[in-house]
PAVEX-149240 format. One line per field, with one value per residue (C-alpha): x, y, z. Coordinates in steps of 0.1 Angstrom, whole numbers, m for minus. Example, Ala and Ser with C-alpha at 12.3 -4.5 7.8 and 13.67 -1.06 7.14 Angstrom:
% residues 2
X: c(123 137)
Y: c(m45 m11)
Z: c(78 71)
% end
This chain:
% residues 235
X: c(1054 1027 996 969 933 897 865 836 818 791 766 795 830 857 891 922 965 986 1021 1033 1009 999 966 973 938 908 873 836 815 786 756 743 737 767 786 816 822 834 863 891 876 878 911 925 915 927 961 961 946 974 1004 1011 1018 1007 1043 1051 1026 1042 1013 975 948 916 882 867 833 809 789 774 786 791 811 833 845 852 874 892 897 904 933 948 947 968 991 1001 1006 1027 1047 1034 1017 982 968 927 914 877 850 834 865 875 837 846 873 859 828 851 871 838 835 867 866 830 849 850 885 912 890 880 844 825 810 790 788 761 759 725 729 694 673 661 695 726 761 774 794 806 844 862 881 908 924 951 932 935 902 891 858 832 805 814 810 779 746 725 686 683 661 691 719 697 691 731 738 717 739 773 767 766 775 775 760 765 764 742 722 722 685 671 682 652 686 674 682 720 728 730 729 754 746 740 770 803 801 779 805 836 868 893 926 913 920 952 955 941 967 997 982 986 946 957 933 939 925 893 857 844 807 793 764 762 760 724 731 744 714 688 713 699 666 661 680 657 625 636 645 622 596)
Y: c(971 943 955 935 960 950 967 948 982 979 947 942 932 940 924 936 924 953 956 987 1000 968 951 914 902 918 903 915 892 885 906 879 877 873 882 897 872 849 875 854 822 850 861 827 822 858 855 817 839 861 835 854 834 860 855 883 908 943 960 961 987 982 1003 1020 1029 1044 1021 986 984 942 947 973 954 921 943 960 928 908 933 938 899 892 924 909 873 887 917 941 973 982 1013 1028 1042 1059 1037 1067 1083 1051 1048 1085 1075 1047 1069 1092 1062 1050 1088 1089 1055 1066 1095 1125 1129 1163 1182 1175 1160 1167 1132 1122 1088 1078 1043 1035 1036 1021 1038 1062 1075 1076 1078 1104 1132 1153 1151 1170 1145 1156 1141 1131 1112 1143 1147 1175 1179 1198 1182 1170 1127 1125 1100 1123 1122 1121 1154 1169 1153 1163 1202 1199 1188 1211 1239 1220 1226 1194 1161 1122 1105 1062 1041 1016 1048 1063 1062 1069 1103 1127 1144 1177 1188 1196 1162 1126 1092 1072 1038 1015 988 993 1029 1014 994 1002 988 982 992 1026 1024 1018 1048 1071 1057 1064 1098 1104 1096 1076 1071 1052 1017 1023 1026 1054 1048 1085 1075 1053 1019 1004 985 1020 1038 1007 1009 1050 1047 1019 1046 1073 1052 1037 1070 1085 1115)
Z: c(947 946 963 972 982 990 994 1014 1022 1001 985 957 977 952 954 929 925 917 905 901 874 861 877 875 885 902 917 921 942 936 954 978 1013 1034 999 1022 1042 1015 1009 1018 993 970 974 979 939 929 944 923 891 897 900 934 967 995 1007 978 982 997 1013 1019 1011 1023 1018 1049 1043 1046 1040 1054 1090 1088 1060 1069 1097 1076 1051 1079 1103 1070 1062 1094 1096 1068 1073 1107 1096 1065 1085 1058 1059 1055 1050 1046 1012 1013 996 984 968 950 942 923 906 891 879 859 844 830 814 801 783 769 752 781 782 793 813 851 862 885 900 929 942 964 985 999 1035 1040 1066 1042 1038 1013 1018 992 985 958 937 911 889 870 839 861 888 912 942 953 978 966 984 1020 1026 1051 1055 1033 1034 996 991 1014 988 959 968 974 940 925 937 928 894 864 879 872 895 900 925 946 956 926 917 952 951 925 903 895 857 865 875 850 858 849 827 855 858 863 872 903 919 936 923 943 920 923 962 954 927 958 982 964 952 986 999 1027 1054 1088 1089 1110 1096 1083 1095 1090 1116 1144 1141 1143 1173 1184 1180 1194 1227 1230 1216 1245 1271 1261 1262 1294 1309 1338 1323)
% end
């Protein structure tokens, strides 16, 4: 099965090609402005990297936050586009849990192999906040919850992990959160983006999601509409 999945929830949009286990090309954009809206330049030159018309891919996966609310919607409309206009499936994969399994593929290629780890990627979510949580990676690529996905204040997330035991921590939010002594950072790089063959490794391990956004807080222009109704309400 040829799978093409994308991630635009976060400052890095990631693009991957997979066949069956092989990953026949993958993307990270760049991190500027507007990076996810050039998703579909991008995956016009991955599908021609690949030698892979669109005509042959057999299903979508598509990352749905949390994370930037502009960007969720690009991924998610951008999938559903091309699922209709192909007559193929798509299907949701959590940012944050491909965002884990990416974290403890960096620490088993740096030589922390056999045994499950216990990572926690964190997304800034801007406003003061981060989008994190909390996994138990096994060997096998197996997630289990040990911290809940919510838009954390950073002490919060940080008192949580202190109580969750040793931890890895990467990700875009990584260094806003003060890790207390059980917790490391991992080297800053590829540990901080999500790639997007491991949204396909959590969809066919069964870590489907439905393709709508997984925002974790209201939108901004969400909470402006009831900050105006409260300040506009009568005393």
């Amino acid at each position: 099965m040829t799978t093409f999945a994308l991630d635009t929830a976060t400052p890095d949009p990631a693009l991957a090609i997979v066949d069956g286990d092989d990953v026949l090309a993958e993307a990270s954009l760049a991190r500027i402005p507007g990076g996810g809206r050039r998703v579909l330049e991008a995956a016009h030159d991955l599908f021609t990297q690949a030698a892979v018309a669109p005509a042959d891919i057999d299903d979508i996966v598509v990352g749905v936050g949390p994370g930037g609310f502009t960007g969720i919607r690009i991924g998610i409309a951008t999938a559903l586009g091309l699922g209709q206009a192909l007559g193929i499936p798509v299907q949701g994969a959590s940012t944050l849990e491909a965002l884990a399994l990416g974290i403890a593929g960096e620490e088993a290629r740096s030589g922390a192999q056999g045994e499950p780890v216990l990572v926690a990627p964190v997304i800034d979510a801007r406003r003061g906040q981060v989008f994190a949580a909390a996994y138990l990676v096994g060997p096998s690529g197996g997630v289990e919850v040990v911290i809940a996905p919510a838009a954390w204040d950073p002490a919060d997330f940080a008192t949580a992990l202190a109580a969750a035991g040793p931890c890895v921590v990467a990700g875009d939010g990584a260094d806003l959160v003060d890790l207390p002594a059980s917790a490391r950072r991992a080297p800053a790089g590829a540990a901080d983006r999500v790639p997007a063959v491991r949204l396909v490794q959590r969809v066919r391990a069964g870590g489907a999601r439905p393709v709508a956004p997984e925002y974790l807080r209201l939108p901004d222009a969400e909470e402006n509409r009831l900050r105006r109704l409260r300040e506009e309400a009568p005393a």
